[in-house]
C-alpha positions in Angstrom: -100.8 141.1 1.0 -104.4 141.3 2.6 -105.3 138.0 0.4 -102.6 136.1 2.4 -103.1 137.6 5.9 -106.8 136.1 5.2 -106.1 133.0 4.0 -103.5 132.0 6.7 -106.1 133.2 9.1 -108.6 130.4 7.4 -106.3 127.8 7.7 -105.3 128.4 11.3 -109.1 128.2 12.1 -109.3 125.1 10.1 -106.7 123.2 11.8 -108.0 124.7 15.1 -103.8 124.9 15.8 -100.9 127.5 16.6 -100.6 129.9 13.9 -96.8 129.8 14.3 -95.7 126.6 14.4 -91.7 127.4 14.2 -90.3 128.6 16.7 -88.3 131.8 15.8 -84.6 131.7 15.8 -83.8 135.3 16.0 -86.2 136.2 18.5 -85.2 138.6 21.4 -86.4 137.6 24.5 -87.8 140.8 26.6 -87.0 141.0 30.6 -87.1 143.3 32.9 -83.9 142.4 34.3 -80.9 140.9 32.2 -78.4 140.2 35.6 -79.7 136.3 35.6 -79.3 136.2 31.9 -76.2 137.4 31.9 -74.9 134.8 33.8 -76.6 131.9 31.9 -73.2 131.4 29.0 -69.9 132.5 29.5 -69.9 134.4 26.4 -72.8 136.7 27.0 -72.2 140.1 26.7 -74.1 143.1 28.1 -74.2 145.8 25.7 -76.2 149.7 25.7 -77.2 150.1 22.2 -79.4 153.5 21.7 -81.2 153.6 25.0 -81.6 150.2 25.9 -79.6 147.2 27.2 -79.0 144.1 25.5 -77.5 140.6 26.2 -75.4 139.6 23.0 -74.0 135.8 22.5 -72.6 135.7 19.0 -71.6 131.8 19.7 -74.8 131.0 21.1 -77.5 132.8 19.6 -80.7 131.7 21.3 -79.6 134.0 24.8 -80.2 137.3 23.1 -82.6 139.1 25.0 -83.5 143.1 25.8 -84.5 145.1 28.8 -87.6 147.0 28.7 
């Protein structure tokens, strides 16, 4: 697992680019206030899971984000 970690970070210093160059689907954005979110889809739902607060969109899944 090292092996790899090392070998990406050759490459990246190679190409002298971003070492991600997808962006990541599932990604949570983190704010430190969700009321604007909320109000971005009309299927955004603010959920307390454990602790913290969440916006949920299971139609739209790029408007998930956490608080904190």
């Amino acid at each position: 697992m090292r092996r790899l970690r090392h070998e990406e970070r050759l490459k990246f210093l190679r190409r002298g680019s971003s070492p991600r160059e997808e962006p990541l689907v599932n990604a949570v954005k983190v704010r430190n206030s969700l009321k604007s979110l909320r109000n971005r889809h009309r299927d955004n739902r603010l959920v307390r899971r454990k602790g913290r607060v969440y916006i949920i969109n299971k139609t739209q899944k790029r408007f998930k984000a956490r608080q904190g």
